[in-house]
C-alpha positions in Angstrom: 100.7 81.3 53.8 98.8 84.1 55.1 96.8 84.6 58.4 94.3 87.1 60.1 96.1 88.3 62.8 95.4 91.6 65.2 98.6 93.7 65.4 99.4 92.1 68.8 99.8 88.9 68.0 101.5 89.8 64.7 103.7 91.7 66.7 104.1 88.2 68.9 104.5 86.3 65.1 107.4 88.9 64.1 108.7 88.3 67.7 109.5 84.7 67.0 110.1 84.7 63.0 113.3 86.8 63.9 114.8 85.0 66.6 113.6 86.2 70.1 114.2 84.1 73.1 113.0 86.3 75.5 109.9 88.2 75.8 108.9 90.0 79.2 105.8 91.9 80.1 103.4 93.9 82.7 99.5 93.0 81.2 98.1 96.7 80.0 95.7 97.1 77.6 95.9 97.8 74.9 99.6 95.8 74.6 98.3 92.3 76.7 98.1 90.1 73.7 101.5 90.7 72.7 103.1 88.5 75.4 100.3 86.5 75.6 100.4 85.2 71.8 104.2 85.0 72.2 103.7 82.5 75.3 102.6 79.9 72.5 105.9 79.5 70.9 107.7 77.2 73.2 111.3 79.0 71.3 110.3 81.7 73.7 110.9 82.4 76.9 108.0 84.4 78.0 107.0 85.8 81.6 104.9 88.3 83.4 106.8 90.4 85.4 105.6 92.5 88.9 105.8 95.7 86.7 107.6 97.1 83.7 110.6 98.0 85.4 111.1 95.2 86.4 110.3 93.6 82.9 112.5 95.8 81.5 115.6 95.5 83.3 115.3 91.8 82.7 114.8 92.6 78.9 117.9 94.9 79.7 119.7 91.7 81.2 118.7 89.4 78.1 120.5 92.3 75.7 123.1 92.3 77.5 123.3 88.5 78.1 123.8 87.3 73.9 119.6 87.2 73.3 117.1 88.9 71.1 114.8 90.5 73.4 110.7 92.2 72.9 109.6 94.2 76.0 105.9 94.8 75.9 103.5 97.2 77.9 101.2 100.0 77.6 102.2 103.9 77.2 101.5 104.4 81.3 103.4 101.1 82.0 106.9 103.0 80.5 106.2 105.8 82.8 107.2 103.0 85.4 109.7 102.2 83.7 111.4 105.1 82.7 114.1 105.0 84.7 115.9 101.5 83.3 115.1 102.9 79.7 116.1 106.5 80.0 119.6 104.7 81.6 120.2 102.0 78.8 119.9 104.4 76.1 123.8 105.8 77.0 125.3 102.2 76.9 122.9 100.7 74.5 122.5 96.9 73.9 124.2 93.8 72.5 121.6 91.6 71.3 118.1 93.2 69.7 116.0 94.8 72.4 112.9 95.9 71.4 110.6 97.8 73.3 106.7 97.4 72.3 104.5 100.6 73.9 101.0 101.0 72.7 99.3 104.1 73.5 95.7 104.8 73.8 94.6 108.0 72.2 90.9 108.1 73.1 91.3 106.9 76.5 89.8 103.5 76.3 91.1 101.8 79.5 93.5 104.6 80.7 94.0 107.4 83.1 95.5 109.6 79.9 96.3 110.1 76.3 100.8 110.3 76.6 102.2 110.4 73.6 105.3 107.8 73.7 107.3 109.6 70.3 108.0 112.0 74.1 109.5 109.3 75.1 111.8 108.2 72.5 113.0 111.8 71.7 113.8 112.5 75.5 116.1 109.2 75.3 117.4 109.5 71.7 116.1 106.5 71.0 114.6 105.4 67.5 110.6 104.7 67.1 109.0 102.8 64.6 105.6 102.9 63.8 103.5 100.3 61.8 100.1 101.1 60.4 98.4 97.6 59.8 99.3 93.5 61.3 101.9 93.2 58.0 103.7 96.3 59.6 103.6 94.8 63.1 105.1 91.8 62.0 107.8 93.5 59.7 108.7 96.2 62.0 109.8 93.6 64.8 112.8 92.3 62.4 113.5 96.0 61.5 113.1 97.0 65.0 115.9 94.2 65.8 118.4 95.4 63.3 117.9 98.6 63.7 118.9 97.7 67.5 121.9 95.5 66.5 123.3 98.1 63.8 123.3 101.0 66.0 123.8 99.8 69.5 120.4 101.1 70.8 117.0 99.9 72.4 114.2 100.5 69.7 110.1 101.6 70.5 107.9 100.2 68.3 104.8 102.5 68.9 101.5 101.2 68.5 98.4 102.5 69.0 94.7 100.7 70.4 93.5 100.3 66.6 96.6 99.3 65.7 96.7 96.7 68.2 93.6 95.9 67.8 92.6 95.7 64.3 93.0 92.5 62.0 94.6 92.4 58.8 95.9 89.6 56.6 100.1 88.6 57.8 102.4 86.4 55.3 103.4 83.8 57.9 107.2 82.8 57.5 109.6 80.2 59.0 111.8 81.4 62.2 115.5 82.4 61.5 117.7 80.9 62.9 119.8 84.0 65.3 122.4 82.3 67.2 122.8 83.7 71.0 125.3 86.4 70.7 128.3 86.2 73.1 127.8 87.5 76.3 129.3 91.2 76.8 131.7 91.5 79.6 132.1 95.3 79.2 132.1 97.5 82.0 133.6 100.8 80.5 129.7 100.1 78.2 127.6 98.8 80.7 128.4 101.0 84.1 126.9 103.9 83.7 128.7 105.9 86.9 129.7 109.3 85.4 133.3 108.6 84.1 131.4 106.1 81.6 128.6 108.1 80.8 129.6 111.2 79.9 131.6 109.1 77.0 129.1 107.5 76.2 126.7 110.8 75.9 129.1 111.8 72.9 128.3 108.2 71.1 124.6 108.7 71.7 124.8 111.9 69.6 126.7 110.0 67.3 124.4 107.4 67.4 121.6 110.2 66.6 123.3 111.9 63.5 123.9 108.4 61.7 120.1 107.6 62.6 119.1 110.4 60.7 120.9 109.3 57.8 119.4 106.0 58.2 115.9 108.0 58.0 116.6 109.4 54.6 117.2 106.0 53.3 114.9 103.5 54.9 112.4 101.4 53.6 109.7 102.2 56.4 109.8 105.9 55.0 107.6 105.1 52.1 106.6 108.2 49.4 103.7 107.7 47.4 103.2 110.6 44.7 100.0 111.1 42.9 98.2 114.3 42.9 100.0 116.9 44.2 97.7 119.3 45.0 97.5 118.1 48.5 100.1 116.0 49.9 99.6 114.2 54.0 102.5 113.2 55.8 101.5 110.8 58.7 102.0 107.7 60.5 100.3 104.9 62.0 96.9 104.3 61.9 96.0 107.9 60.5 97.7 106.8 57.7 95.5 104.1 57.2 92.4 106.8 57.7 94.0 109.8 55.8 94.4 107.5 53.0 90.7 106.0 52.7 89.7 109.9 53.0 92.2 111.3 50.3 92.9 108.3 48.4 94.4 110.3 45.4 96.8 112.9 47.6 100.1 112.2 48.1 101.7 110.8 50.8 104.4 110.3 53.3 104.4 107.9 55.2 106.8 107.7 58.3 107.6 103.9 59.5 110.6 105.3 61.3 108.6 108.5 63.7 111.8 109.1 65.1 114.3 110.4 63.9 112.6 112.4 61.2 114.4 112.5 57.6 114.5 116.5 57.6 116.1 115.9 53.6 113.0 113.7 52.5 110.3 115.7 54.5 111.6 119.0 52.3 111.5 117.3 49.6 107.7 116.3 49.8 107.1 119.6 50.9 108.1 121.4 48.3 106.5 119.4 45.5 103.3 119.6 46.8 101.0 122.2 47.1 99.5 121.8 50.2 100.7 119.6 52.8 98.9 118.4 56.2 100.5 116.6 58.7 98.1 114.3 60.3 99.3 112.8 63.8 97.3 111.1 66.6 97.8 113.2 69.8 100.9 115.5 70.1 102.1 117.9 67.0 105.4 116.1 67.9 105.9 115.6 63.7 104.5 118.9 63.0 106.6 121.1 65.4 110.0 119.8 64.3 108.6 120.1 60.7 107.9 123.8 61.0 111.0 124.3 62.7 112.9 123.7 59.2 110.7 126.9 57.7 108.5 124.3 56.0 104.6 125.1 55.6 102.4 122.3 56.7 99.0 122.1 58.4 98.2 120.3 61.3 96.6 121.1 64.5 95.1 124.5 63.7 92.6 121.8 61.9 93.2 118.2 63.3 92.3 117.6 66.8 95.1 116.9 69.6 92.8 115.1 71.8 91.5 112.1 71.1 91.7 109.4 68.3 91.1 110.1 65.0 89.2 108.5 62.4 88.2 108.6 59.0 84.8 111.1 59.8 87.2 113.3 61.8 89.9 113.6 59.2 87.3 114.3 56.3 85.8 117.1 58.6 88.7 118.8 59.2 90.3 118.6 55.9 87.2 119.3 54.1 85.0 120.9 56.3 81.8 118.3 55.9 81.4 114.4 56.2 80.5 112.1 53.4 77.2 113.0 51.7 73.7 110.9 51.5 74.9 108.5 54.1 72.5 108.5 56.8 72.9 106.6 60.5 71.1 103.3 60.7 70.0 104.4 64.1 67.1 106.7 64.3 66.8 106.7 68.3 70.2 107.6 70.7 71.4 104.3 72.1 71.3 104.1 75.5 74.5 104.2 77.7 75.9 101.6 78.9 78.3 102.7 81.9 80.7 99.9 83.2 79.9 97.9 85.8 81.6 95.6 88.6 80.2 92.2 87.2 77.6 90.1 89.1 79.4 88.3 92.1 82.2 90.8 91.7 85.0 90.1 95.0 84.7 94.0 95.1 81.0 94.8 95.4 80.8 93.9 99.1 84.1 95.6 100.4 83.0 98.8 98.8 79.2 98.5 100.2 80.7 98.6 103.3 83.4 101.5 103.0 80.1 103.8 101.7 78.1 103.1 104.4 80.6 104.0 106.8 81.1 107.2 105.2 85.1 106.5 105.0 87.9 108.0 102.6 89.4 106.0 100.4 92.3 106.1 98.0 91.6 104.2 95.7 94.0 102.4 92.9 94.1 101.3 89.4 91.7 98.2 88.5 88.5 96.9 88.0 87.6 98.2 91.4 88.0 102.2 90.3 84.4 101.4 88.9 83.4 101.5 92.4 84.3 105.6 92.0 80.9 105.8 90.5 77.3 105.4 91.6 75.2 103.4 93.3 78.7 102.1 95.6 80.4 105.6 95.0 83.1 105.3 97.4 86.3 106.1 96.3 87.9 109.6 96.6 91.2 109.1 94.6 92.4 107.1 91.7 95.8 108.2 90.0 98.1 106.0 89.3 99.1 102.2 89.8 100.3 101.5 93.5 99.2 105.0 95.0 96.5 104.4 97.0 99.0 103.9 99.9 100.9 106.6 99.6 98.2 108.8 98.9 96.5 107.6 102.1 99.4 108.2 104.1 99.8 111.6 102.6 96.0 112.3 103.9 97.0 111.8 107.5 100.2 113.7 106.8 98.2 116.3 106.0 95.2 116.4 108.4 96.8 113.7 111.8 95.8 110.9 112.5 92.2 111.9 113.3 91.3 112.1 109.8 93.4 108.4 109.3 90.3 107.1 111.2 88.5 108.0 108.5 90.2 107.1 105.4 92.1 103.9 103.9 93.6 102.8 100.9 92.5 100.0 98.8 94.4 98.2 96.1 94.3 95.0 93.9 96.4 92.0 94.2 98.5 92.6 91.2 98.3 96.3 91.6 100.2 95.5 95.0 102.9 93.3 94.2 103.3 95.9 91.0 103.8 99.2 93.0 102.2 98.9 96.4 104.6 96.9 98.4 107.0 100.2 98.4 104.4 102.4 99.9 103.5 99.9 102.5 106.8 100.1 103.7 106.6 103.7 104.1 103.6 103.5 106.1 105.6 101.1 108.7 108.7 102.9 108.8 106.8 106.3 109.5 104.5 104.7 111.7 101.6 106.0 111.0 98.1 104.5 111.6 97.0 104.3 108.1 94.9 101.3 106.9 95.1 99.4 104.1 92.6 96.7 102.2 94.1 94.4 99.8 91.7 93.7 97.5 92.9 89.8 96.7 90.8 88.8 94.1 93.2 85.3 93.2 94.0 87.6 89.4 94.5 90.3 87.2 91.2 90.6 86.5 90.8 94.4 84.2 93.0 93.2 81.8 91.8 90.0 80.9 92.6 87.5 83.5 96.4 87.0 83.9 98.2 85.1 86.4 100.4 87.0 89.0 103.0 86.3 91.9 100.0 85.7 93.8 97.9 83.2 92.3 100.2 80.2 92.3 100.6 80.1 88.6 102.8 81.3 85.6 101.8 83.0 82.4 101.9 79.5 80.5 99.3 78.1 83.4 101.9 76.4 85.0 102.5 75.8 89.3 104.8 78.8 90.4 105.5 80.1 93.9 103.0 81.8 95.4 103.2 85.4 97.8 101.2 85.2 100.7 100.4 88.6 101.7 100.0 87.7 104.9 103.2 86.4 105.7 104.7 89.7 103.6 103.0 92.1 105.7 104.1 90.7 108.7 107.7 90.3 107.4 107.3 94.1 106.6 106.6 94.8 110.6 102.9 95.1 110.2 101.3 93.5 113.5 97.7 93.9 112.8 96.4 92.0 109.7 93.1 90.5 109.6 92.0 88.3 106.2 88.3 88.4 106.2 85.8 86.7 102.9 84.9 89.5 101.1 81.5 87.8 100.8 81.2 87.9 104.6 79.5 91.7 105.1 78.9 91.5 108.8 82.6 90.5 109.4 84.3 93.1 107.0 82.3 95.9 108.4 83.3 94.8 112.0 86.6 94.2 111.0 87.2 97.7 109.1 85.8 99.7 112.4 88.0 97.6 114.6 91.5 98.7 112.4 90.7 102.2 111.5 89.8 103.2 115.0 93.3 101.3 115.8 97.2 103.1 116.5 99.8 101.7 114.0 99.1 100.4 110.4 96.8 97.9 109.5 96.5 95.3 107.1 93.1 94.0 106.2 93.0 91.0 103.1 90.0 90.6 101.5 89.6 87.0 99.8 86.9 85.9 97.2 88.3 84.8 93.6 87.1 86.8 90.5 83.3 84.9 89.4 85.2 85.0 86.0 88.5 82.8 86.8 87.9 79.3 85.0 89.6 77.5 87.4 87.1 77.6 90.4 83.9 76.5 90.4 82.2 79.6 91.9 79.1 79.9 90.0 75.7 78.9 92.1 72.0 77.9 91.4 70.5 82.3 90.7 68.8 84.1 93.8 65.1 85.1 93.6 63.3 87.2 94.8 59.6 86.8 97.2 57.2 89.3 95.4 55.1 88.5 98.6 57.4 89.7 101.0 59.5 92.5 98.7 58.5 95.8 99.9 60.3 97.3 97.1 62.5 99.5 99.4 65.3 98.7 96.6 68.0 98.7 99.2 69.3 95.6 97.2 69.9 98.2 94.1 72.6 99.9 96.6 75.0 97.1 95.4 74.6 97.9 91.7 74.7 94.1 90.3 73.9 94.3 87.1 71.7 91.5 87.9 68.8 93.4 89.9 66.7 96.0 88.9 63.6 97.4 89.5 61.3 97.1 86.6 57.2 97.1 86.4 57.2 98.3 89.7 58.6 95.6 91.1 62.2 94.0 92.0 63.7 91.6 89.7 66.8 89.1 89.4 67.6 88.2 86.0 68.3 84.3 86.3 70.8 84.5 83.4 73.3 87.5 84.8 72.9 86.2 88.6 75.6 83.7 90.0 74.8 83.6 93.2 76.9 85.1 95.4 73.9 86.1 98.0 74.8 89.6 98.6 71.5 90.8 97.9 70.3 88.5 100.3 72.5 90.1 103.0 70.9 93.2 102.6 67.4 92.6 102.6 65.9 92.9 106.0 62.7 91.1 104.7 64.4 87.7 104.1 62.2 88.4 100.6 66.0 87.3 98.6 66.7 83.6 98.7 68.5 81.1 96.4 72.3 79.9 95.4 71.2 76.4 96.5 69.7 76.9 100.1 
């Protein structure tokens, strides 16, 4: 039987055909689905985990442990957590551990376009790299006995399209993997120096016998036709570079790491020209031309960016397809992002603007807030800094200047990295301030349950953090929780703990409009044409849901929800609604 499946949930499918039991995950797009999909297959035991270290060293555990194990996050999320999977590649695994990373050339939903083939090669650790759903699928069960055979954690790289893209999946029956015994085995598993510097010398073994395996594989496929040009390439731009050249030759590399130099040569010599074609880094073309071959790559493909089927015929050929004409005539107009109407953020960062304050901002749906008409956010870097960053301003300029600055953060961005920096603040007692954005979710990727909502990825009653109660067991004396809805009490509230000595916690509570399970939505706000003097101070919000159109303020009845912060804000009472 076959099925339409995106490469994240065939990814999940291949997951559970070859006899994983335990699947762990941070949410990132472009990688979400993964663990989500694989939450339907009760053989599984599936979780979200505070952050990828942390899902990671329990996929490490689960190796270890006897069971077949799928890690899954996006390429920033193994920058966090680097450190378990830069250790485990010395000792290596027992059962299958798989770790899924999909990167994002392009940029779609992150702060940058890391290549994770870095990754692997730093760590001597093998990457596959499917180019379609079937792949996804397949690869898993490669990826797992690839793991198994040579005692090593595995990458299976994917990329947005990949991830995102549907293609037709042969669905199969589970095998049945029986738990391997559990292995007691210090002199593999302690990496204190004695240990590892043995176990360095089996890692290069490891390497050199993975290399062989290269030459040999089945996910290195060769396809010879005309051999005038010949494309050696991975991934999706395999998928592209073949609907652009469909007669050249081609290489295709399943296994991206490491390369078969023997294979590669071969190709390359049999054809007359040969362009590498890679999405970001000239990682395959560097190591190429390092063996004296002659191949083409980024002196015509770009490095930034992701590619496509217009780009590749461009830079191959110098033009793009002929007598094909756009079906638009006009330039669509842009459509920036937007905190959605009744958005638990709009009011909080209202508020920080019009007190002129800065803030260090974090990684969520509330970074929108960075832009105009709320503009009012200096920093966003990375997940978890906006504490540390904020207590690095008043390192830097006293605590003068932390009367003027805070840090915000999400819910799940806090219990992720935050709680750490938090700590820092306390123990270096400064004065810094910090909002908790507590929006009862992980709202930017798509609605996942956290630590702090009371439930489990399969919906299911879990314990539930109370911030609260965890600032003050971190030695925090002032916390305030205020309703983000409640403007008059944020802004007094805010004054009161930035002006104040010692850190501050301030909670913000107002569930995401979008959460199913509360009942949040009200009767739409209108607006009094009679008593509007158009002074558009209710545009200051940016909800999508008001605009100023034929010279005159309007509500659109279908975006609105009726949260009644517009109504706040007029000082004409011309704003009136959500059931009053």
């Amino acid at each position: 039987m076959k099925k339409i499946l995106i490469g994240n949930a065939a990814i999940a499918r291949g997951a559970y055909e070859n006899g994983v039991t335990v699947a762990t995950a941070y949410p990132g797009t472009p990688s979400t689905e993964i663990t989500e999909e694989i939450s339907k297959f009760d053989n599984i035991d599936a979780q979200w985990s505070t952050n990828e270290k942390v899902a990671l060293e329990i996929g490490i555990g689960a190796s270890i442990a006897g069971a077949r194990t799928i890690v899954s996050m996006k390429h920033v999320g193994l920058n966090v957590a680097a450190d378990p999977f830069m250790s485990i590649s010395y000792p290596g695994v027992n059962a299958g551990l798989v770790i899924a990373v999909a990167d994002d050339p392009g940029q779609h939903s992150s702060q940058n376009e890391q290549d994770t083939r870095y990754f692997g090669m730093a760590a001597k650790v093998p990457i596959v790299e499917p180019s379609d759903s079937q792949e996804c699928k397949d690869f898993v069960g490669a990826a797992l006995q690839i793991s198994e055979e040579f005692d090593t954690p595995v990458i299976i790289r994917l990329t947005t399209r990949v991830s995102h893209s549907q293609s037709f999946v042969e669905i199969e029956d589970r095998k049945d993997i029986p738990l391997k015994d559990y292995d007691q085995n210090p002199n593999k598993y302690i990496v204190a120096p004695a240990v590892a510097k043995k176990r360095r010398i089996l890692v290069e073994d490891r390497l050199r016998k993975l290399e062989e395996f290269a030459e040999t594989t089945e996910l290195n496929t060769l396809e010879y036709n005309d051999l005038k040009i010949g494309v050696i390439t991975s991934g999706i731009a395999y998928q592209y570079s073949k609907e652009v050249m469909p007669e050249a030759s081609f290489l295709k590399l399943g296994l991206s790491y490491p390369l078969p130099k023997d294979k590669i040569k071969e190709f390359v010599n049999k054809c007359d020209k040969v362009y590498v074609i890679e999405e970001l880094e000239p990682i395959f073309e560097e190591k190429i031309k390092s063996w004296g071959l002659d191949v083409i790559g980024k002196d015509v493909i770009p490095t930034i960016g992701e590619l496509s089927p217009a780009i590749i015929r461009k830079a191959i050929f110098g033009k793009s397809i002929e007598g094909i004409q756009t079906v638009f005539t006009e330039e669509i107009p842009n459509r920036p992002p937007t905190l959605c109407p009744g958005c638990h953020h709009r009011g909080v960062f209202y508020i920080l603007k019009k007190l002129k304050l800065h803030v260090s901002g974090d990684i969520g749906c509330y970074t929108l807030a960075a832009f105009d008409p709320l503009a009012s956010m200096d920093t966003s870097i990375c997940m978890g800094a906006s504490i540390g960053m904020a207590l690095g301003f008043e390192k830097a300029r006293g605590k003068d200047f932390a009367k003027k600055s805070l840090a915000v953060i999400g819910d799940s961005t806090f219990l992720h990295s935050g709680i750490t920096g938090l700590i820092d603040v306390v123990y270096n007692q400064a004065n810094t301030t910090t909002i908790i954005l507590d929006n009862s979710i992980t709202g930017m990727t798509g609605h996942q349950d956290n630590p702090s909502t009371g439930y489990d990825l399969k919906g299911l009653a879990a314990p539930r953090i109370d911030f609260e109660v965890l600032g003050r067991s971190l030695g925090i004396k002032r916390i305030e929780v205020v309703d983000a809805y409640d403007l008059d009490r944020l802004e007094e509230i805010i004054k009161k703990e930035i002006n104040a000595d010692g850190p501050s916690l301030i909670i913000t509570k107002r569930p995401c409009i979008l959460v199913k399970r509360f009942d949040l939505v009200k009767e739409a706000f209108k607006i009094d044409l009679d008593k509007c003097t158009n002074c558009k101070i209710c545009l200051k919000i940016g909800c999508p849901a008001i605009s100023f159109k034929d010279e005159k303020m309007q509500i659109n009845q279908l975006l609105c929800v009726g949260c009644g912060l517009c109504a706040k804000l007029c000082n004409f009472d011309a704003i009136s609604g959500g059931g009053e």
